[in-house]
Backbone as XML, in Angstrom:
<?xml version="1.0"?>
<chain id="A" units="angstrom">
  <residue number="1" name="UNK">
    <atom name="N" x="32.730" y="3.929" z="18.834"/>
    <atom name="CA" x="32.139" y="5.203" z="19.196"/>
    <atom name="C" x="30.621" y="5.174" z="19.006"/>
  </residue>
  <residue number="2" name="UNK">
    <atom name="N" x="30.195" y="4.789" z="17.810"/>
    <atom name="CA" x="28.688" y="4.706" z="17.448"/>
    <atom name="C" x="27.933" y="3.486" z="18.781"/>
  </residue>
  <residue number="3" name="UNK">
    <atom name="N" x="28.154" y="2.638" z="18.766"/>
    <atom name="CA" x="27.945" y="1.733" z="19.660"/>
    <atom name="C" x="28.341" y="2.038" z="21.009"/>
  </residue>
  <residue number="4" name="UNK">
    <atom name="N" x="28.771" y="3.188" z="21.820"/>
    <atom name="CA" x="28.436" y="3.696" z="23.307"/>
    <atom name="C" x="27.996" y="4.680" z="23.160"/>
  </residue>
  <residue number="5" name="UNK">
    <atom name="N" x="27.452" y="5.391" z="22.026"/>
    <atom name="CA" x="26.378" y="6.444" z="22.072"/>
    <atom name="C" x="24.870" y="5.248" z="21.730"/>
  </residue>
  <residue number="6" name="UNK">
    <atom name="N" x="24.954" y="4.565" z="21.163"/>
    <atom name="CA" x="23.776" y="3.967" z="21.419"/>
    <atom name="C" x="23.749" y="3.538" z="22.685"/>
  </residue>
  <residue number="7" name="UNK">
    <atom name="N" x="24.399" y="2.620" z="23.380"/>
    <atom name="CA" x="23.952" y="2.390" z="24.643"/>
    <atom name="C" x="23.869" y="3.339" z="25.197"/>
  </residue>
  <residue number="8" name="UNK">
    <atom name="N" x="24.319" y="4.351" z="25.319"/>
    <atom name="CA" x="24.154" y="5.570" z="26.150"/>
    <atom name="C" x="22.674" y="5.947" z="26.045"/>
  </residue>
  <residue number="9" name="UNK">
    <atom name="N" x="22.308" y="6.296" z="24.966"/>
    <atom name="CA" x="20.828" y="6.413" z="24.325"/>
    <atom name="C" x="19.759" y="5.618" z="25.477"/>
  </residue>
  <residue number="10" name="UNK">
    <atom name="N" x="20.211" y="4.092" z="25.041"/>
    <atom name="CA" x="19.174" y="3.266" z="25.710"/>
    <atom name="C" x="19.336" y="3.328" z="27.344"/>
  </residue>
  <residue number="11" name="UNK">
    <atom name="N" x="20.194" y="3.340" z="27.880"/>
    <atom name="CA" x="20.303" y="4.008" z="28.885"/>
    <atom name="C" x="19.696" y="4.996" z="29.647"/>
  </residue>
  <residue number="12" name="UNK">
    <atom name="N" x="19.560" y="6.312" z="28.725"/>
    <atom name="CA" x="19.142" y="7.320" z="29.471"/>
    <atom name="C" x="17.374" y="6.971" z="28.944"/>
  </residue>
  <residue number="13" name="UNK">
    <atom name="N" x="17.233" y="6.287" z="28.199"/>
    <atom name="CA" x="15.880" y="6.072" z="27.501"/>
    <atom name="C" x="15.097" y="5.481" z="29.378"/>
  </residue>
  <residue number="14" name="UNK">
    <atom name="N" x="15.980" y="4.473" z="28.856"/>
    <atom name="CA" x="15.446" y="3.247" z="30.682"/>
    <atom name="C" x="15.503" y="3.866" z="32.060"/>
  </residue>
  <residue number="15" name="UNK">
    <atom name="N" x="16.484" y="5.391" z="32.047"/>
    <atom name="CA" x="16.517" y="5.787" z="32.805"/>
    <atom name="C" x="15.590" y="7.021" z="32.933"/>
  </residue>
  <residue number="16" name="UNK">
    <atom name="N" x="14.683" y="7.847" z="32.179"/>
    <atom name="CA" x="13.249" y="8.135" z="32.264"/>
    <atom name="C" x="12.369" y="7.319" z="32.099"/>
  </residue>
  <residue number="17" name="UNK">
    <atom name="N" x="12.365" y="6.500" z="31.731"/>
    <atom name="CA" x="11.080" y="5.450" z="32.165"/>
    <atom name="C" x="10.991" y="5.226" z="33.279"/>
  </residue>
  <residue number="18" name="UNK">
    <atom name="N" x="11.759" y="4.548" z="33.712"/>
    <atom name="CA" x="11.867" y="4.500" z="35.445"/>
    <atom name="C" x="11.387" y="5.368" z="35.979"/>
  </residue>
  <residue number="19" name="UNK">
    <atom name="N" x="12.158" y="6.763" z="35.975"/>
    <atom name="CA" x="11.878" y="7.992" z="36.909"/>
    <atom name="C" x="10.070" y="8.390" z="35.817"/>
  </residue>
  <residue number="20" name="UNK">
    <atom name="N" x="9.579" y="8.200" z="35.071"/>
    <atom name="CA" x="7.938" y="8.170" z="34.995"/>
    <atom name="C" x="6.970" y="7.675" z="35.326"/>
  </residue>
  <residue number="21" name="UNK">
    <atom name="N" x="7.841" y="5.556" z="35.596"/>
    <atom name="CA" x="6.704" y="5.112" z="36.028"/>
    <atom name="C" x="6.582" y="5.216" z="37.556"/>
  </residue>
  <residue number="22" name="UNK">
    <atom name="N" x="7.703" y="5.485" z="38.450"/>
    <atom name="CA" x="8.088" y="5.574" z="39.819"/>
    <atom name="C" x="6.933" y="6.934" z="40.243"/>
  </residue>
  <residue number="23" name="UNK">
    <atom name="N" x="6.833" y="7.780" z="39.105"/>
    <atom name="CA" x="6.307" y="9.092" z="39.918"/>
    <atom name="C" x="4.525" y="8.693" z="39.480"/>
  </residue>
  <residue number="24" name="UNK">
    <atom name="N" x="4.351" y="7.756" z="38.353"/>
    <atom name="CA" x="3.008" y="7.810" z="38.346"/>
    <atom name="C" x="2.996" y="6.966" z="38.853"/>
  </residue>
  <residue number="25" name="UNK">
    <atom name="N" x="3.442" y="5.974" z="39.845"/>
    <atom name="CA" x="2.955" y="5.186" z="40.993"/>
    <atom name="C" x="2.612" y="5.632" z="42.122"/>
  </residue>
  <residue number="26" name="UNK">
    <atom name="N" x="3.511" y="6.580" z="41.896"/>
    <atom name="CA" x="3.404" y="7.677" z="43.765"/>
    <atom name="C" x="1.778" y="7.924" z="43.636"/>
  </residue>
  <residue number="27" name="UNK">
    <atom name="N" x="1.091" y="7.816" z="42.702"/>
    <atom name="CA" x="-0.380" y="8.879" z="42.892"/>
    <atom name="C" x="-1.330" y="7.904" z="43.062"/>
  </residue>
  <residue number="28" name="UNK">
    <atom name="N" x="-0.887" y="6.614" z="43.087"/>
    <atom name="CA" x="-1.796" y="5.582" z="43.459"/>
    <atom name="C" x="-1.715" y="4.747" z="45.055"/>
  </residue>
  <residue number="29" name="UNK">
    <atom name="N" x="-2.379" y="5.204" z="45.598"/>
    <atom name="CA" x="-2.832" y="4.868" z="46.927"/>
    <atom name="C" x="-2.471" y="3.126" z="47.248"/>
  </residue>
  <residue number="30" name="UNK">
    <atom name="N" x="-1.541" y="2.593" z="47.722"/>
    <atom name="CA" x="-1.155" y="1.340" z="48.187"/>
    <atom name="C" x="-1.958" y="0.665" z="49.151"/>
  </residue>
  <residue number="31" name="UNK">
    <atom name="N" x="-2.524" y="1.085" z="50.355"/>
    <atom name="CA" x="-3.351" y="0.976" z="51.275"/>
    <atom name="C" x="-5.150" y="1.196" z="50.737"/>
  </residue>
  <residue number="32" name="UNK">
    <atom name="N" x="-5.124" y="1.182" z="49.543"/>
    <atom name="CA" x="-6.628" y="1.664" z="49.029"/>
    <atom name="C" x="-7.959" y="0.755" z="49.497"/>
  </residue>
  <residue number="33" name="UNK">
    <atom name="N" x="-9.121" y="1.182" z="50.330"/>
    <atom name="CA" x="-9.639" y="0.584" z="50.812"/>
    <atom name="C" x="-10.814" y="-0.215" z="49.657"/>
  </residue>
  <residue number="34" name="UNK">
    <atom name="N" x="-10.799" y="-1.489" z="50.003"/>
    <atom name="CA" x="-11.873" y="-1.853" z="48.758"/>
    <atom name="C" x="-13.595" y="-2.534" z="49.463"/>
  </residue>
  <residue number="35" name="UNK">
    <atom name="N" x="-14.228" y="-1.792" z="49.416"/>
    <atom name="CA" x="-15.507" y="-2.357" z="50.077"/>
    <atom name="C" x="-16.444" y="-3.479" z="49.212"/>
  </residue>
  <residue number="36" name="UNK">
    <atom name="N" x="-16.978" y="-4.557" z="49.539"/>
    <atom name="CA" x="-17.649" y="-5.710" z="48.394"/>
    <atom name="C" x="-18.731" y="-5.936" z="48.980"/>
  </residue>
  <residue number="37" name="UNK">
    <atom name="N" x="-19.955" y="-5.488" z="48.293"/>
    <atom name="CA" x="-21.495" y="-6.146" z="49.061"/>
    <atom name="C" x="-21.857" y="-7.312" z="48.090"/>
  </residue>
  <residue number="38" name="UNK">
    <atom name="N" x="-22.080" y="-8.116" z="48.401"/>
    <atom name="CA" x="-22.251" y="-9.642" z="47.501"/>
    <atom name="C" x="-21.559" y="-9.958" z="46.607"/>
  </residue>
  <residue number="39" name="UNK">
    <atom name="N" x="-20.384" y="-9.682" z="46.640"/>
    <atom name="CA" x="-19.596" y="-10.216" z="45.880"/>
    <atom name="C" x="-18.972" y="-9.428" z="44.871"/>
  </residue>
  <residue number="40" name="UNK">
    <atom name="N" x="-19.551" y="-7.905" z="44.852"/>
    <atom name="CA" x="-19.584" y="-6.926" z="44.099"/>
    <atom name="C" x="-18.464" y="-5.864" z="44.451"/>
  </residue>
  <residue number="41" name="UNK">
    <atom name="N" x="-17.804" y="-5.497" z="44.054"/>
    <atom name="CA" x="-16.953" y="-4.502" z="44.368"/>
    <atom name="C" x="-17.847" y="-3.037" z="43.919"/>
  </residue>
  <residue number="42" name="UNK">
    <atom name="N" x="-17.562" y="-2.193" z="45.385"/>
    <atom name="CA" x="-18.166" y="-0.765" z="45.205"/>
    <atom name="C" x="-17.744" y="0.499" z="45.328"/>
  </residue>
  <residue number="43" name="UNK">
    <atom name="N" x="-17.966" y="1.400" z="44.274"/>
    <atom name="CA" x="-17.043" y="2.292" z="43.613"/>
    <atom name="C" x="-17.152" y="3.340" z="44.146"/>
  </residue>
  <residue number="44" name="UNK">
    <atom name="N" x="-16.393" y="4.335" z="44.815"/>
    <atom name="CA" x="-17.283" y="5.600" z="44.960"/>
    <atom name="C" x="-16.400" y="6.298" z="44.344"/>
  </residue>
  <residue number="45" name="UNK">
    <atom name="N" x="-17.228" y="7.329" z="43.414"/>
    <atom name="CA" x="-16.882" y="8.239" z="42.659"/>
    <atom name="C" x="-16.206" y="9.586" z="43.150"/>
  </residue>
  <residue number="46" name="UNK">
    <atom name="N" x="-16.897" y="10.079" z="44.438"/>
    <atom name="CA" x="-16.093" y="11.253" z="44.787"/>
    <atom name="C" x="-15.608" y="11.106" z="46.601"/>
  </residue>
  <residue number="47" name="UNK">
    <atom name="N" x="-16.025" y="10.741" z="47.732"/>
    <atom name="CA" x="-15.447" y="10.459" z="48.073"/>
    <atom name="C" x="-14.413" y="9.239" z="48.809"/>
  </residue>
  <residue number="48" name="UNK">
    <atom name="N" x="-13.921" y="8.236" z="49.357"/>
    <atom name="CA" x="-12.954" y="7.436" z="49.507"/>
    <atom name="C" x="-13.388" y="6.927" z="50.468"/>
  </residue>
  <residue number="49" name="UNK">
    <atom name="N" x="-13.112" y="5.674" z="50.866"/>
    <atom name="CA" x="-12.849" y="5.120" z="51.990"/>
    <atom name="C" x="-11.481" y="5.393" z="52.839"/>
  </residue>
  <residue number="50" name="UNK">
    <atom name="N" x="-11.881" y="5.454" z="54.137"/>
    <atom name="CA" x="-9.944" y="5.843" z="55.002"/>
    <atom name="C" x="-10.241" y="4.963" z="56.246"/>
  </residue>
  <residue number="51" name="UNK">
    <atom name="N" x="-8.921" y="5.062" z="56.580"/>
    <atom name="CA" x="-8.839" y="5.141" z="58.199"/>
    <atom name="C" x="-8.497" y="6.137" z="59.149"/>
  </residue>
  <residue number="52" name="UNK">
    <atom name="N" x="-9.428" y="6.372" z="59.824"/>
    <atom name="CA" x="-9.250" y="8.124" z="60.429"/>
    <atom name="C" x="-8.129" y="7.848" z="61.429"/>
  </residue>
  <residue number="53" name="UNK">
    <atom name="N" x="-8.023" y="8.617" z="62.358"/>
    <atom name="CA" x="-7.025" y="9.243" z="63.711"/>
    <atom name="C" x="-7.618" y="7.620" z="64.556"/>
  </residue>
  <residue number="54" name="UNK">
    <atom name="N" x="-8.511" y="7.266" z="64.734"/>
    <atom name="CA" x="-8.677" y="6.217" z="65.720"/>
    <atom name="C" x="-8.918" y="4.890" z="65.722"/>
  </residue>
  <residue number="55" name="UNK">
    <atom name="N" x="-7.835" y="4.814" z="64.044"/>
    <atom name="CA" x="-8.200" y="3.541" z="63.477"/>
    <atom name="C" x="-9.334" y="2.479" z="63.142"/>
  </residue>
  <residue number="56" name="UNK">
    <atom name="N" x="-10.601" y="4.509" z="62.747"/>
    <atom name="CA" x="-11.330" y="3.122" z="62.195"/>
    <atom name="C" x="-11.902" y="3.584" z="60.934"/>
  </residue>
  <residue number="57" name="UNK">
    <atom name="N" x="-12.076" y="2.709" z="60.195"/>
    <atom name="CA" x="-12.559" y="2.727" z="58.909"/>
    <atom name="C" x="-13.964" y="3.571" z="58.249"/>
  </residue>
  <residue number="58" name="UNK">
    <atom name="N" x="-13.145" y="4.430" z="57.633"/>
    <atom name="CA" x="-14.883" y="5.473" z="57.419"/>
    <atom name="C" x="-15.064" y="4.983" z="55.941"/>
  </residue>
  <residue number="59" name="UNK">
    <atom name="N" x="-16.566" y="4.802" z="55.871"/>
    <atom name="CA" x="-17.023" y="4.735" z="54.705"/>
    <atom name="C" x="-18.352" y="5.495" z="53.789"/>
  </residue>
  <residue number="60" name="UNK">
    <atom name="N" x="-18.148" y="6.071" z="53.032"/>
    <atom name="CA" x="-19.125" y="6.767" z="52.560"/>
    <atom name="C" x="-20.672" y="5.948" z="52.092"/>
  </residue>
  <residue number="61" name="UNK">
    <atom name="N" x="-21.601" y="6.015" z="52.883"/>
    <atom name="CA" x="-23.036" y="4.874" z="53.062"/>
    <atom name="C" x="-23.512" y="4.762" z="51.820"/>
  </residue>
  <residue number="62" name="UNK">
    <atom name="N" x="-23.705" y="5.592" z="51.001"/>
    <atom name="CA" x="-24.498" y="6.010" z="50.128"/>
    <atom name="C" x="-24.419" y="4.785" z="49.070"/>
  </residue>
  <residue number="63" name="UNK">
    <atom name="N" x="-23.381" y="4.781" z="48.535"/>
    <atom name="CA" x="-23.651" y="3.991" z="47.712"/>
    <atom name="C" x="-23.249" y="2.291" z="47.926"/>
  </residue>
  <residue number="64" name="UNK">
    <atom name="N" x="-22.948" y="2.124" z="49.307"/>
    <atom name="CA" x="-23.343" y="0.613" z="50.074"/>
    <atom name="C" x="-25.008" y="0.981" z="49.776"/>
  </residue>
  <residue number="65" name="UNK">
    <atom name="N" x="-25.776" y="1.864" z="50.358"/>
    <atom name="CA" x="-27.518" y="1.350" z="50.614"/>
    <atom name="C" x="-27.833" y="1.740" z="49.109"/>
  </residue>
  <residue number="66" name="UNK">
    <atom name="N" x="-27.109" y="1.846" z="48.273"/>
    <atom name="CA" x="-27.674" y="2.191" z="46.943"/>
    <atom name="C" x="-27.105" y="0.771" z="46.494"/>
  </residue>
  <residue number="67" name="UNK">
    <atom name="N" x="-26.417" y="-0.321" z="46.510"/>
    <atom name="CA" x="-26.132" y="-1.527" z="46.043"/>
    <atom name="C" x="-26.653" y="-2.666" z="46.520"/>
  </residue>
  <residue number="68" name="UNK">
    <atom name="N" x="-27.205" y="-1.731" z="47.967"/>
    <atom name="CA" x="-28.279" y="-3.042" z="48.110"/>
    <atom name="C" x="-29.903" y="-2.936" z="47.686"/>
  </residue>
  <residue number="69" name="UNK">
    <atom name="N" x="-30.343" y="-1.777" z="47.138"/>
    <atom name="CA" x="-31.355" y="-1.346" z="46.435"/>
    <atom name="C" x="-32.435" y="-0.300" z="47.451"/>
  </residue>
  <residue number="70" name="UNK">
    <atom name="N" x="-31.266" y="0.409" z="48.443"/>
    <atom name="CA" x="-32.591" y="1.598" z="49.178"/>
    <atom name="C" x="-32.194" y="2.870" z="48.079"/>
  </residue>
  <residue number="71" name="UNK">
    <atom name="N" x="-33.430" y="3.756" z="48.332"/>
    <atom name="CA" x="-33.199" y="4.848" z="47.639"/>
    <atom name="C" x="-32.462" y="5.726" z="48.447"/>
  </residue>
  <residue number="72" name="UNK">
    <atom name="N" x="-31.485" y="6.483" z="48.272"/>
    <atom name="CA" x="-30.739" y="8.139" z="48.779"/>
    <atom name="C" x="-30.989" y="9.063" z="48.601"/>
  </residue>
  <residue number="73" name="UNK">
    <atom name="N" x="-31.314" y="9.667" z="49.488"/>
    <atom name="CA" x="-31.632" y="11.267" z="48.841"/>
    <atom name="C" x="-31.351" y="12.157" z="49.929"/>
  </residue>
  <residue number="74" name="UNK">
    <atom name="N" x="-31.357" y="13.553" z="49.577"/>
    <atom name="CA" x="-30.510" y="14.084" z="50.393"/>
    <atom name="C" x="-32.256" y="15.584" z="50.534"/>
  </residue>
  <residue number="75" name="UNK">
    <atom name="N" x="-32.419" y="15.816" z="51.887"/>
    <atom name="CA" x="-32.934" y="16.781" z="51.960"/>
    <atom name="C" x="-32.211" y="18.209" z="52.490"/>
  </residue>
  <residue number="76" name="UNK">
    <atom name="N" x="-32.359" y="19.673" z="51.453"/>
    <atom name="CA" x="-31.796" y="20.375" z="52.056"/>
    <atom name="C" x="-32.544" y="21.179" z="52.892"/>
  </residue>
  <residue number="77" name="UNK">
    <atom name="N" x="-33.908" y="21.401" z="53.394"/>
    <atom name="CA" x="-34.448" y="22.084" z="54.298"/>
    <atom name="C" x="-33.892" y="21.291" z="55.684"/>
  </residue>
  <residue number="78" name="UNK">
    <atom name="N" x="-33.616" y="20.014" z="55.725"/>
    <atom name="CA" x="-33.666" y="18.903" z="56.925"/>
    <atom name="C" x="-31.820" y="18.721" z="57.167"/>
  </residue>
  <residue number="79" name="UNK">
    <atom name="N" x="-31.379" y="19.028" z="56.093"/>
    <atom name="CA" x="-30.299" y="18.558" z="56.228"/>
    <atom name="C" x="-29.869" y="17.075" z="56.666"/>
  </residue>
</chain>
């Protein structure tokens, strides 16, 4: 009796692990685009690289011309 309530235990133990690590996988992007300027992998903090509606690859510039050393800046009278 003591010994199929333990397995039972470990059981249902293995059987939320599973169903935790399955759902914190779901939130990680499989297809995640990775952009590299010299060898460097480059990060962007807020928004992503995709592939839009016409299969093509959008990438946010900013911090590509910020890894190769131009300055960014954003004017708001000019937009």
């Amino acid at each position: 009796m003591k010994k199929s309530r333990s397995l039972s235990i470990i059981l249902v133990i293995i059987l939320i692990t599973t169903i935790l690590a399955t759902i914190a996988m779901a939130d990680v992007p499989t297809n995640a685009i990775q952009v590299y300027v010299n060898s460097k992998q480059i990060t962007f903090p807020d928004a992503q690289p995709f592939i839009d509606n016409n299969n093509r690859c959008q990438v946010p510039i900013r911090f590509i011309a910020e890894s190769l050393g131009y300055k960014v800046e954003w004017n708001q009278e000019k937009r």
